[in-house]
N, C-alpha and C positions, 0 to 999 in steps of 0.2 A: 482044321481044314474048313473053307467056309463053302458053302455052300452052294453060292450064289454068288460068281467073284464081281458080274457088273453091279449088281447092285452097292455089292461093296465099295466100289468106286464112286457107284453113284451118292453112296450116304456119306461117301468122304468128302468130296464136290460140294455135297449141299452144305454140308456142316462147317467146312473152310471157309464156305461164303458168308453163312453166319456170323463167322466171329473175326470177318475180315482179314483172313489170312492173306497174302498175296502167291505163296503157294503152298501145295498137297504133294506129297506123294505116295503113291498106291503101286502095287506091284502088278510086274510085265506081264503082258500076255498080248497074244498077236491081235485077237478079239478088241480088247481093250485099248489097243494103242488106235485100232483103225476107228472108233468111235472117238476117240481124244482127238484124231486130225482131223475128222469134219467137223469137230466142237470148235476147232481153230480155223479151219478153211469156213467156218459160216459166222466168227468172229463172237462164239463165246466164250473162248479161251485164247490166252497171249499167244501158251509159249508152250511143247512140250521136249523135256529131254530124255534120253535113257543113260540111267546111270548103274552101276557097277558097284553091289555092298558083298563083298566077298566071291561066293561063288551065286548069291540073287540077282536079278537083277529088277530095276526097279525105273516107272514114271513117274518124273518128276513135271507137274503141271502146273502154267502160271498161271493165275487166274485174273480175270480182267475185270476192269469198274470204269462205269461209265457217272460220271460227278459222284463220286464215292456211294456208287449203287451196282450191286452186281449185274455183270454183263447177263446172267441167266437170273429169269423171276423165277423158274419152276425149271426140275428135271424130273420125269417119272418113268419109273420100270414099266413096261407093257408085259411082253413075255418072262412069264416066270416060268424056275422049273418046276410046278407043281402044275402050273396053268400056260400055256404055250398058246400064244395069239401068231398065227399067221393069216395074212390077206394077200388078194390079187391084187393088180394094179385096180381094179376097178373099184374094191372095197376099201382104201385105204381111209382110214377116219380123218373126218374135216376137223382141224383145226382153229381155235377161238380165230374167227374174224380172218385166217390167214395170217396172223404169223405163228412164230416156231417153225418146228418141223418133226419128223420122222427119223427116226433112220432104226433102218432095216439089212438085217442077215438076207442075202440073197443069194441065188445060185452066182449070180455074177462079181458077188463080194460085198465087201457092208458099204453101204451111201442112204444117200436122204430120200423120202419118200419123193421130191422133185425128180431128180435122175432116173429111180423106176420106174416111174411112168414114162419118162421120155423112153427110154430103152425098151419099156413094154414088158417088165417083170414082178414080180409079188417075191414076198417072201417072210421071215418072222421079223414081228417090228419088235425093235429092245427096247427101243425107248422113246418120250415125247418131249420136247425142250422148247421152249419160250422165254 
């Protein structure tokens, strides 16, 4: 049983991109898929599908390169379960120079640190991407 299932995704992600896979896949969860569609609605991921190994089921993620360089330089865990980081909209940490982004568990469902604040909510940030 792991522990930690984003990060688990997250170390499968980094490690695919390492060794230039074009894809990973990591097992479903509702958590996990809705951090996979804004990895792909903000264009650093292709493609994701859900597929079917007996009675699991399972994300299968494309992963994208920009002139054979990963579409993602960095992804890192923020909230862990031992260490649990939530902020207001007001405290959300600046990012190098403005890019990357956020995203964030909120009352209103997970999105990027940009749509929280539009909306006017806080909540636990998962992770940071660039």
């Amino acid at each position: 049983m792991i522990s930690d299932p984003i990060s688990d995704m997250i170390a499968r992600i980094k490690n695919s991109f390492r060794i230039q896979k074009t894809e990973v896949i990591v097992p479903y969860s509702k958590l996990k898929e809705s951090v996979a569609k804004i990895l792909t609605q903000e264009g650093f991921l292709a493609d994701i599908k859900k597929i079917k190994k007996g009675n699991e089921q399972f994300m299968k993620l494309t992963l994208k390169y920009h002139n054979n360089l990963p579409a993602i330089s960095e992804i890192k865990r923020i909230s862990k379960p031992g260490r649990r980081f939530y902020a207001n909209r007001k405290e959300f940490p600046r990012l190098t120079r403005g890019f990357g982004l956020l995203i964030l568990s909120t009352s209103k469902g997970v999105m990027t640190d940009k749509n929280a604040r539009k909306i006017g909510v806080g909540g636990e940030v998962i992770c940071r991407v660039w």
